[in-house]
C-alpha positions in Angstrom: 26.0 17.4 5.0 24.0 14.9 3.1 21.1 13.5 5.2 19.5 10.0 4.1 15.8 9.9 3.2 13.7 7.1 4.7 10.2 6.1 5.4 8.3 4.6 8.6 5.6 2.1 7.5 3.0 4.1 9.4 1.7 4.1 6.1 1.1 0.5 5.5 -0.5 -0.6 8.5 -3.9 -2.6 7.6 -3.4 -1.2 4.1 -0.2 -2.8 2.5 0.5 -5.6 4.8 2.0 -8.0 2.7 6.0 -7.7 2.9 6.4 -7.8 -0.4 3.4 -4.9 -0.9 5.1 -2.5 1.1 8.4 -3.2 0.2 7.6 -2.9 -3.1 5.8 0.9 -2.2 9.3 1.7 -0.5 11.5 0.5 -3.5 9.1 2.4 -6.0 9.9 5.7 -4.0 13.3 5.5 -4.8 13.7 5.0 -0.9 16.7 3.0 1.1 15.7 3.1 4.6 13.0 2.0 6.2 11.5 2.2 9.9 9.2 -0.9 10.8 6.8 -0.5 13.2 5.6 -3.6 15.4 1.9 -2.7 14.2 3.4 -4.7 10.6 5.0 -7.6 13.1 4.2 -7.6 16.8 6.6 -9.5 18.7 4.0 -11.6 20.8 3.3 -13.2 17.6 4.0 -17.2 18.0 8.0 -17.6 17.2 7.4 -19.8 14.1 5.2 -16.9 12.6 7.7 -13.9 13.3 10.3 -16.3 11.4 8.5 -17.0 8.5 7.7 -13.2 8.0 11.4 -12.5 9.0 12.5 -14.5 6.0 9.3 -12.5 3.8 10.3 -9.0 4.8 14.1 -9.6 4.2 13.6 -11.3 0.8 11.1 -8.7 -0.2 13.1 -5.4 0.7 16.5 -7.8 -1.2 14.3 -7.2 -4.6 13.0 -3.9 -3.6 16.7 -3.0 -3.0 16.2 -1.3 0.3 16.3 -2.6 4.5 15.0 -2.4 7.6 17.5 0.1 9.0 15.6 0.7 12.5 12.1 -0.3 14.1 9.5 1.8 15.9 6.5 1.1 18.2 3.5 2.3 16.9 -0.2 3.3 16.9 -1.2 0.0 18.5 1.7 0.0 21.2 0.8 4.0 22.3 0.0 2.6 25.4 1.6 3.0 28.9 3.8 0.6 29.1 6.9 0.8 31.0 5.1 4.1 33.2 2.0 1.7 33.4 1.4 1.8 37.7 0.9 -2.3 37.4 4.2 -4.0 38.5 3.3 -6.8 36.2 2.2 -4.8 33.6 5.3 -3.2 33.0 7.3 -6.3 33.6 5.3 -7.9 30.4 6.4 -4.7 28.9 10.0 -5.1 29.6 10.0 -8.9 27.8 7.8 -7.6 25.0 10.5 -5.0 24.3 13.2 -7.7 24.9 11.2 -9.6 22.3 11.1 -6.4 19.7 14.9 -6.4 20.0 15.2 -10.0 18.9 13.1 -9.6 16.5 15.0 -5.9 15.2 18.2 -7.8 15.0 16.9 -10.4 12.9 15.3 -8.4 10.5 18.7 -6.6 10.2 18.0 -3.0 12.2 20.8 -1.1 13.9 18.5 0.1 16.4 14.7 -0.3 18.7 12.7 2.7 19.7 9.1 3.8 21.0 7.7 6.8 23.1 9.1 6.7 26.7 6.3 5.5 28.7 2.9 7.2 29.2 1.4 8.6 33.0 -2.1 7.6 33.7 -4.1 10.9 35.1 -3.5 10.0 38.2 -0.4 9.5 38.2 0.4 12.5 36.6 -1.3 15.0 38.6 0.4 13.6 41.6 4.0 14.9 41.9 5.7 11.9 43.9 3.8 9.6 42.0 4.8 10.7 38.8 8.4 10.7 40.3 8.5 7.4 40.9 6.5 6.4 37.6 9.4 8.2 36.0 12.1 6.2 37.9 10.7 2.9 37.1 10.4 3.8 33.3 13.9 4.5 33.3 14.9 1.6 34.9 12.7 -0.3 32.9 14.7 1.4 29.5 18.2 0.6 31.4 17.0 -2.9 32.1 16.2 -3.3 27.9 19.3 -1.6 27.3 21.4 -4.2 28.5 19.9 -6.9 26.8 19.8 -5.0 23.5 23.7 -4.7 23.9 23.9 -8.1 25.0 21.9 -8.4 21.6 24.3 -6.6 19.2 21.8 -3.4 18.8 24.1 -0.4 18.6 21.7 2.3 20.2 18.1 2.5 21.4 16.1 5.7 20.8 12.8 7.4 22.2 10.7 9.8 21.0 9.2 13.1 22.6 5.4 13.6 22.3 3.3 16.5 23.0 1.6 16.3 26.4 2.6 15.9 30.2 1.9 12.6 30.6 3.4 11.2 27.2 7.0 12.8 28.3 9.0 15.0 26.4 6.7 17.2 25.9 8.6 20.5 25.9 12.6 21.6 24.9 13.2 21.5 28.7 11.8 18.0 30.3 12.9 16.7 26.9 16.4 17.5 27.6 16.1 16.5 31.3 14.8 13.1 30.2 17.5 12.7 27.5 20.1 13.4 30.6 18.1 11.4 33.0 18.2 7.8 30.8 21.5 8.7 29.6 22.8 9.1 33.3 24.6 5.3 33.6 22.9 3.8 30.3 24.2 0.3 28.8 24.3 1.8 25.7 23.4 5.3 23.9 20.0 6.5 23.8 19.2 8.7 20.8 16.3 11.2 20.1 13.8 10.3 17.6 12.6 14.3 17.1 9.1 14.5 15.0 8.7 17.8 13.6 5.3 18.3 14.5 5.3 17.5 18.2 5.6 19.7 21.2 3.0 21.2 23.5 0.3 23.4 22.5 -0.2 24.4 26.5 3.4 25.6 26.8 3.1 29.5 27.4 6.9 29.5 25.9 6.2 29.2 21.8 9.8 27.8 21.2 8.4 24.6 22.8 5.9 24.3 19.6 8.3 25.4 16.8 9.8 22.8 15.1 13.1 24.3 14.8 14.1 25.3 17.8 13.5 21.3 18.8 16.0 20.8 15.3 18.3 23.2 16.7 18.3 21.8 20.3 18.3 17.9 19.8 20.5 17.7 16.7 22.7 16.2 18.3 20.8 14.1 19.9 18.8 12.4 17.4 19.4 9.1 15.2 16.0 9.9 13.4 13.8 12.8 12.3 9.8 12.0 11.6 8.5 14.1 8.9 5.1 15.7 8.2 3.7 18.9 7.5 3.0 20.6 10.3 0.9 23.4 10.6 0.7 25.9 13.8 -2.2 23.8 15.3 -0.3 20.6 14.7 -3.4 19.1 12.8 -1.9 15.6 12.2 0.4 13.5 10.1 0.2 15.9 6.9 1.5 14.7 3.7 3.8 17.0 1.6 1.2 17.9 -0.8 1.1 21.0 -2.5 -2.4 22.4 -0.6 -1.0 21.4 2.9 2.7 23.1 1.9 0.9 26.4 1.1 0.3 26.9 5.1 3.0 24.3 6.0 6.0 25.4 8.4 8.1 22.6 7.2 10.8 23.6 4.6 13.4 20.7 3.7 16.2 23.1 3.0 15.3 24.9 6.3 15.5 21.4 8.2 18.6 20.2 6.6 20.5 23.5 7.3 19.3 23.9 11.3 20.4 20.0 11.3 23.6 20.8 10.3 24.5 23.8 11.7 23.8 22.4 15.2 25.9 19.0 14.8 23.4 16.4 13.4 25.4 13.2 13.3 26.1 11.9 9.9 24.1 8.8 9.9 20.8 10.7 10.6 17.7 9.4 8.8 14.8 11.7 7.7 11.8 9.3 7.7 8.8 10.3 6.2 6.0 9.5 8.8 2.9 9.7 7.0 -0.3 8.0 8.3 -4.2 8.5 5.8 -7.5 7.6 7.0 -9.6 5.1 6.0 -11.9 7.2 3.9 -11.8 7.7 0.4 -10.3 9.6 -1.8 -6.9 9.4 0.6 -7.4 5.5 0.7 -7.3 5.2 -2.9 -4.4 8.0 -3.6 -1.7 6.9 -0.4 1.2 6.0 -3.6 0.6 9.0 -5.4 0.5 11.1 -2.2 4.1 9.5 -1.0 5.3 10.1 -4.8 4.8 14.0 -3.9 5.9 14.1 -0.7 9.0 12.9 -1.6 9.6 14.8 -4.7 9.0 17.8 -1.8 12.1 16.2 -0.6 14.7 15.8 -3.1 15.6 19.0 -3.6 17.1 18.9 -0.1 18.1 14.9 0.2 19.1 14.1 -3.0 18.4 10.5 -4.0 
């Protein structure tokens, strides 16, 4: 199975945020795909503004022969919204995602995804509570579901975090989630697995291993985020030869577990790789991407 190779502009938020910067960042990698997050474009942006950089993002990726595959929420939008316990909140939620589908059609994505919804405290300690918090996210995801079909997207995926209240968080509520939005859906809803998630609580240490998530969700998933990941789960680690010394992620290892448990063929490995403000990783972010994807080629040829 050959897997495809792709990037999320985690990146190039506040660092490369001229279209035709990033684009060319992506083209100089030798990379196709790319994952757009709404910290690049938010969608409450006025409409004439989101068209303008439409037409930018589109004509720059044209010369940096690569597209817009899929789009993502992202460090900005890690908030609670569709398990936010406002009514109105999340109902400003449900058109802002409406809006983010709009806008992923026109830049030419497939597909719309975020994290699930997140659980105040309160909400989370409090078993009916959280019931019902969980029962009006999924509605909320069914509700965008259908206007995404209506909207020509062909699937709308999620991604499991690492803690209670940001869903997911283990092999087992991620499954019964998966089920749970699935159960009467609009259209599919795919897994967006991210090797270095899970939670560090769980007493069961398949819950923190990154390939018994690959093994379990291959299936599942329309996207993979990569980093190195450590067994403290330190952050979004480049591929870089001092982090791969203690590194648990091996692309040979995560090609084969994805394709020995049934990985569709149009999954996308997307490097998602996020550097401080603080020198010297502010000044090095090309030359650290050059690496990490070397790191990868051996396993997802070019």
């Amino acid at each position: 199975m050959s897997y495809v190779l792709g990037i999320n502009t985690g990146f190039a938020v506040n660092r490369y945020s001229e279209p035709e910067e990033w684009a060319r960042v992506v083209g100089d990698l030798g990379l196709r795909r790319v994952q757009l997050t709404a910290d690049m474009l938010n969608p409450d942006l006025p409409g004439a503004h989101l068209r303008s950089q439409v037409q930018r993002i589109r004509a720059a990726c044209d010369a940096a022969e690569t597209e817009v595959t899929s789009t993502f929420t992202g460090a900005f939008t890690r908030v609670n919204h569709l398990a936010h316990p406002d009514e109105a909140v999340r109902e400003h939620w449900i058109d802002w995602f409406c809006r983010f589908v709009d806008l992923s059609v026109d830049l030419g994505a497939t597909s719309m995804g975020s994290h699930f919804g997140i659980f105040t405290h309160l909400d989370d300690k409090n078993p009916s509570r959280r019931a019902e918090r969980r029962a009006q996210n999924i509605e909320g995801w069914h509700r965008i579901g259908e206007y995404a079909k209506e909207a020509g997207l062909a699937f709308l995926s999620w991604e499991p975090m690492s803690i209670t209240r940001e869903q997911g968080e283990t092999l087992a509520a991620c499954r019964a989630l998966q089920d749970d939005v699935s159960r009467d859906a609009p259209l599919p809803f795919r897994i967006c697995l991210d090797v270095d998630h899970g939670d560090l609580a769980s007493p069961d240490p398949a819950d923190t291993d990154p390939y018994a998530w690959l093994s379990s969700f291959a299936a599942d998933s329309a996207f993979v985020h990569l980093k190195q990941s450590s067994a403290n789960k330190g952050g979004h680690w480049p591929f870089t030869a001092a982090h791969n010394a203690e590194g648990r992620i091996d692309p040979d290892a995560v090609v084969r577990t994805l394709t020995e448990h049934g990985a569709p063929e149009d999954l996308e490995l997307l490097l998602e790789l996020s550097f401080r403000e603080r020198e010297p990783a502010d000044s090095t972010v090309e030359e650290v991407l050059a690496e990490s994807v070397a790191f990868w080629r051996g396993a997802v040829p070019a």
